[in-house]
C-alpha atoms as an extended CHARMM CRD file, in Angstrom:
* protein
*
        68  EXT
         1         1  UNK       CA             81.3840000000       45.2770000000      158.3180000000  PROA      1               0.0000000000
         2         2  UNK       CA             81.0820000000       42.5870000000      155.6970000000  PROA      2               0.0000000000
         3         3  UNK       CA             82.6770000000       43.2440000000      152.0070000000  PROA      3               0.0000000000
         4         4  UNK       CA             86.3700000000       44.1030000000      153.9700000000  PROA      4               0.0000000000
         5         5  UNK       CA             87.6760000000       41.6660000000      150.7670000000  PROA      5               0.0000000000
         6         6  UNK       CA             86.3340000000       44.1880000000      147.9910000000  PROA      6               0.0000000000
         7         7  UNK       CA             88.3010000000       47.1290000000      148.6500000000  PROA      7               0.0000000000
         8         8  UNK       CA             89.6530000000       46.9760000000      144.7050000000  PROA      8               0.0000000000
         9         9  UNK       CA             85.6230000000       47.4730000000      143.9080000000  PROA      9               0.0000000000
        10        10  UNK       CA             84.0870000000       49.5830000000      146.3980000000  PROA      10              0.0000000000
        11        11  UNK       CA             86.4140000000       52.1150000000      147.7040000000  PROA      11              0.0000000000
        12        12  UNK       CA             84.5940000000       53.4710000000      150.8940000000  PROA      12              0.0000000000
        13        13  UNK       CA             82.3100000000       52.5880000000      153.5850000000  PROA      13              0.0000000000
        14        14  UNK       CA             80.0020000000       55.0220000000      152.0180000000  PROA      14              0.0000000000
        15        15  UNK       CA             80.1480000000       53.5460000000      148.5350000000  PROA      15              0.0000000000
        16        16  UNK       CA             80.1230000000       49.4180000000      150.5390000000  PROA      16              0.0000000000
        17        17  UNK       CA             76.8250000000       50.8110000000      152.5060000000  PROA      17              0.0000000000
        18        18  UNK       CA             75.2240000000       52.0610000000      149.1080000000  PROA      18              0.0000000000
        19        19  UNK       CA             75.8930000000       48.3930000000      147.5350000000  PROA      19              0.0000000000
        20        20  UNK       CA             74.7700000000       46.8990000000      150.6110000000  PROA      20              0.0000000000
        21        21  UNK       CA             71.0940000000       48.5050000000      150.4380000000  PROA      21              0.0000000000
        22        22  UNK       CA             70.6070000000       48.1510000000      146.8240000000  PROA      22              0.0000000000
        23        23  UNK       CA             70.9020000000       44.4540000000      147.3580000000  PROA      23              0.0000000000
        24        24  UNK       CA             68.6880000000       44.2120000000      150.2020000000  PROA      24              0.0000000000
        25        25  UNK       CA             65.8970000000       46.1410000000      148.2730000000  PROA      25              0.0000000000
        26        26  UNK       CA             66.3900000000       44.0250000000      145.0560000000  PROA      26              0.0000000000
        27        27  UNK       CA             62.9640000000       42.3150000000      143.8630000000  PROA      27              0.0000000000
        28        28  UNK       CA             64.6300000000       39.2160000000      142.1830000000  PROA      28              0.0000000000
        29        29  UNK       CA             68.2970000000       37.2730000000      141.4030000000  PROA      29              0.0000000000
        30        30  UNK       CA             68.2600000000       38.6330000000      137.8960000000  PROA      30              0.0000000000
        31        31  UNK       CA             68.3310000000       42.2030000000      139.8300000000  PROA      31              0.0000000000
        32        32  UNK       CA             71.0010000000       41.7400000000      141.7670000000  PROA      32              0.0000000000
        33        33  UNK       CA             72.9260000000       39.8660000000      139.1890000000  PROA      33              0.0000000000
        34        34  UNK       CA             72.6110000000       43.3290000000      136.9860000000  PROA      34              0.0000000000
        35        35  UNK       CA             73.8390000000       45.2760000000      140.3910000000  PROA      35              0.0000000000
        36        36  UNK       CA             76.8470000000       43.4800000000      140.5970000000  PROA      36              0.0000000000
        37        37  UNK       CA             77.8260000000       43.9450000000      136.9970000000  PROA      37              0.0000000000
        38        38  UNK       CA             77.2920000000       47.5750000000      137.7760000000  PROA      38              0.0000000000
        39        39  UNK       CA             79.9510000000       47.2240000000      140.5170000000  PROA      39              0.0000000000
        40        40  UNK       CA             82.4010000000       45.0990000000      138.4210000000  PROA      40              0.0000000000
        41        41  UNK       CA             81.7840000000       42.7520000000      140.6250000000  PROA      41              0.0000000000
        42        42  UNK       CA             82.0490000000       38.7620000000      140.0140000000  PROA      42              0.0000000000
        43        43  UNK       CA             78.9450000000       36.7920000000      141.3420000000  PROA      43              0.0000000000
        44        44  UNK       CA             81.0040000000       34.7280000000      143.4560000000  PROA      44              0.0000000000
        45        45  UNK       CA             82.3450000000       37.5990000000      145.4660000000  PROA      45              0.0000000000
        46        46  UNK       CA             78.9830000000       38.0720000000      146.5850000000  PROA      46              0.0000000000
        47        47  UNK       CA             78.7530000000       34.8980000000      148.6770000000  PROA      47              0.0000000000
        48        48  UNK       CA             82.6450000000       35.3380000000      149.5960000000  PROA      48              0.0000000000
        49        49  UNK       CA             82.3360000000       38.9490000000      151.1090000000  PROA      49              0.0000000000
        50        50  UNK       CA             78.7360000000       39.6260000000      151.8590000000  PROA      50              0.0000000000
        51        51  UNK       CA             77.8470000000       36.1270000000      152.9180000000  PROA      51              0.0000000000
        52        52  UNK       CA             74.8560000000       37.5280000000      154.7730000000  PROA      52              0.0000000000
        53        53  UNK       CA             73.1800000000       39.2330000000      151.5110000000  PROA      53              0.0000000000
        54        54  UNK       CA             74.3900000000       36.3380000000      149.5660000000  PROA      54              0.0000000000
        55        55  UNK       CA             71.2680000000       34.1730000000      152.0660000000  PROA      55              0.0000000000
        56        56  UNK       CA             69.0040000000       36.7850000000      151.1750000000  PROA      56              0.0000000000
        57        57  UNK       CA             69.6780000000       36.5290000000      147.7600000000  PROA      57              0.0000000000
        58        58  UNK       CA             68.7990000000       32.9820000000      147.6930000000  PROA      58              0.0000000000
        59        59  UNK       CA             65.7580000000       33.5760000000      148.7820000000  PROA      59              0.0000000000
        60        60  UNK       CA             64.7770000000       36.1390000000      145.7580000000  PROA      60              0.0000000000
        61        61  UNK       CA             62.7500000000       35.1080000000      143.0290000000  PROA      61              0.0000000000
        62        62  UNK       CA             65.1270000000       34.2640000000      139.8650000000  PROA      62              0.0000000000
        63        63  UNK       CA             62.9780000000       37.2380000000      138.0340000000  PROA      63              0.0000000000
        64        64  UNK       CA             60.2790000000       39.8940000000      139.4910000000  PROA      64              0.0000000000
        65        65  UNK       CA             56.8630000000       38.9100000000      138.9200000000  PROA      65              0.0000000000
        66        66  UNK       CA             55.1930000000       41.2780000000      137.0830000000  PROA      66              0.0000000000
        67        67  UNK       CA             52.8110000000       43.7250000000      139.6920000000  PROA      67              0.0000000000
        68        68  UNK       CA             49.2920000000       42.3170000000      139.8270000000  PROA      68              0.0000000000
């Protein structure tokens, strides 16, 4: 499982699987960049110990576009 480097932030599997999915359903960067200050996490650890949600996050739009 990815994020093995982040047990000072997210203490369980459960609490690892929880941050993993609210990544993968954020809409833009700005999103995610707000989820990881929830964790208390630095940016950078995103890319270090989820390198696989780091790609996805590249892809994201820097902000949500508002719904048509």
């Amino acid at each position: 499982m990815d994020g093995q480097g982040c047990g000072d932030f997210l203490d369980s599997c459960r609490e690892v699987s929880a941050f993993e999915l609210i990544i993968q359903i954020a809409k833009s960067k700005v999103e995610v960049i707000e989820i990881l200050h929830g964790y208390n996490l630095p940016e950078e650890d995103l890319a270090e110990n989820f390198p696989n949600l780091a790609k996805k996050v590249q892809g994201l739009p820097d902000e949500t576009s508002p719904s048509a």
